[in-house]
C-alpha positions as CSV (number, residue, x, y, z in Angstrom):
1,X,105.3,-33.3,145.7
2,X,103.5,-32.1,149.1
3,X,102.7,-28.7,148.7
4,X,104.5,-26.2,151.5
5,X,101.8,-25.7,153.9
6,X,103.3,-22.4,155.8
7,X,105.1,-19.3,154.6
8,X,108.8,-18.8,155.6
9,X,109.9,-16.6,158.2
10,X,110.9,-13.8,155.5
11,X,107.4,-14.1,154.1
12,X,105.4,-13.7,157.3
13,X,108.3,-10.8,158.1
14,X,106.8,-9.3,154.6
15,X,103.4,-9.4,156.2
16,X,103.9,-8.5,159.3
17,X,105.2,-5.2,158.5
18,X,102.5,-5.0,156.1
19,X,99.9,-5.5,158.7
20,X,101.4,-3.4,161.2
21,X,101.5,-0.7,158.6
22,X,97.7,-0.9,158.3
23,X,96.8,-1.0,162.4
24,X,99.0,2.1,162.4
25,X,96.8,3.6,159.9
26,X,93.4,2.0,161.2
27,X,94.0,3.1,164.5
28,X,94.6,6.6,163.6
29,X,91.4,6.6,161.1
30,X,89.0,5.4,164.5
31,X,90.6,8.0,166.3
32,X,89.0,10.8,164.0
33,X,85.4,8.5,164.0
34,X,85.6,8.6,167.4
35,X,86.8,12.0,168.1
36,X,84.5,13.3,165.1
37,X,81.2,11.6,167.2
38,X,82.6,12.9,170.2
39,X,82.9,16.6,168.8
40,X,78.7,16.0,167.3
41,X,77.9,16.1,171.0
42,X,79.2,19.6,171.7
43,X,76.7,21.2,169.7
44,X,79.2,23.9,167.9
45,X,78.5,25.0,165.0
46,X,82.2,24.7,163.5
47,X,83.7,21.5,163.0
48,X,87.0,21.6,164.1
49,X,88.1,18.4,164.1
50,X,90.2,17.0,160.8
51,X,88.7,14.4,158.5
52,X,90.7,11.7,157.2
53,X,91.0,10.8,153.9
54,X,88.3,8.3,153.4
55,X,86.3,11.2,154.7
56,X,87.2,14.4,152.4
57,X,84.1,14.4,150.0
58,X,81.3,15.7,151.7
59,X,81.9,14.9,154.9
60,X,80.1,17.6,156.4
61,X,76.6,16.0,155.8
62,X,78.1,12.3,156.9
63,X,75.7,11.9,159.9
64,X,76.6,10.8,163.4
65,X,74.9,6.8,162.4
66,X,77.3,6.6,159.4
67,X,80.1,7.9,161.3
68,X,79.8,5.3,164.3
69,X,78.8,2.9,161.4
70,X,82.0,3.6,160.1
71,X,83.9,3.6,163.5
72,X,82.5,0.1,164.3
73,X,83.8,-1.4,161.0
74,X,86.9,0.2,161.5
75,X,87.3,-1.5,165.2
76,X,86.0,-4.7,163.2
77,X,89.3,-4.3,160.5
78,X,91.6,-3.4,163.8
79,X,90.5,-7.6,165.5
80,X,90.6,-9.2,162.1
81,X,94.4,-7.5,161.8
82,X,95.0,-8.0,165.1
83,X,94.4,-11.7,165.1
84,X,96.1,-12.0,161.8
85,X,99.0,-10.9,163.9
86,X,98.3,-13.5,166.2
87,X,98.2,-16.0,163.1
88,X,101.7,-14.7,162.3
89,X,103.2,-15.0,165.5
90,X,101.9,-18.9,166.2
91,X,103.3,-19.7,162.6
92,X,99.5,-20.3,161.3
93,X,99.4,-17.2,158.9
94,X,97.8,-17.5,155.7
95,X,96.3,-20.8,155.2
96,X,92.9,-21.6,154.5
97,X,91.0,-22.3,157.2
98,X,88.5,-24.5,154.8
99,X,91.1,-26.0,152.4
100,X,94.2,-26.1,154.6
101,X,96.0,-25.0,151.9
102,X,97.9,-21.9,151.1
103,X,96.5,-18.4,150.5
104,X,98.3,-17.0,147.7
105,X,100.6,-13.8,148.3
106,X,98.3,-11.6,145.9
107,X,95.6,-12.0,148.1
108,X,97.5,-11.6,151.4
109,X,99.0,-8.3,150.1
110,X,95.7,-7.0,149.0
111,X,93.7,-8.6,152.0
112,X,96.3,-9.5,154.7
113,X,93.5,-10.5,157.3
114,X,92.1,-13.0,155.1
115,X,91.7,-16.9,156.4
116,X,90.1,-17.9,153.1
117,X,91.2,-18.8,149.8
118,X,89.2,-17.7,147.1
119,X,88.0,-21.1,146.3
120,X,86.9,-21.3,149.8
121,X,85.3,-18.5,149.5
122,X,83.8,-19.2,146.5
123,X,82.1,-22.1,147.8
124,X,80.3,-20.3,150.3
């Protein structure tokens, strides 16, 4: 039996709102890196701005080369989601880009950017 090779429209649906759900969250998370470098350049001695979750413990002495570090990773997880969008909409969304075959759910839901299987990756 040939193994499907794509997910059905209600699974890439699934992801799709998954995804979206995390570039909604991304996008606000850079917004605070970028806003948070911006306000370093002021010079005030209050920090005004709010920090984000990811950011809560000790993020006063986070200095300005971990926050852009952090900023630049976070524009790096906004392509990858992007393109996985992209993936999505041209029906190419969650197979392996090494094996051709699929990506299982688990990993999707947990990585949803992902365009390896773990074998693949594995092998690398």
């Amino acid at each position: 039996v040939m193994a499907e090779i794509k997910y059905s429209e209600s699974d890439l649906n699934e992801f799709m709102e998954l995804i979206e759900d995390k570039l909604e969250i991304a996008r606000e998370d850079l917004d605070q890196l970028q806003s948070s470098l911006s306000h370093k350049d002021d010079n005030t001695t209050e920090d005004t701005s709010p920090t984000f979750k990811m950011m809560e413990d000790g993020s006063e002495t986070m200095s300005r080369e971990e926050t852009s570090a952090l900023a630049g990773r976070q524009e790096k997880f906004i392509q990858n989601l992007e393109n996985a969008l992209l993936r999505i909409k041209n029906k190419t969304y969650g197979i392996c880009r090494v094996t051709g075959k699929l990506i299982p759910k688990a990993r999707l839901r947990l990585v949803p950017h992902a365009t390896l299987s773990m074998e693949a990756k594995e092998r690398q």
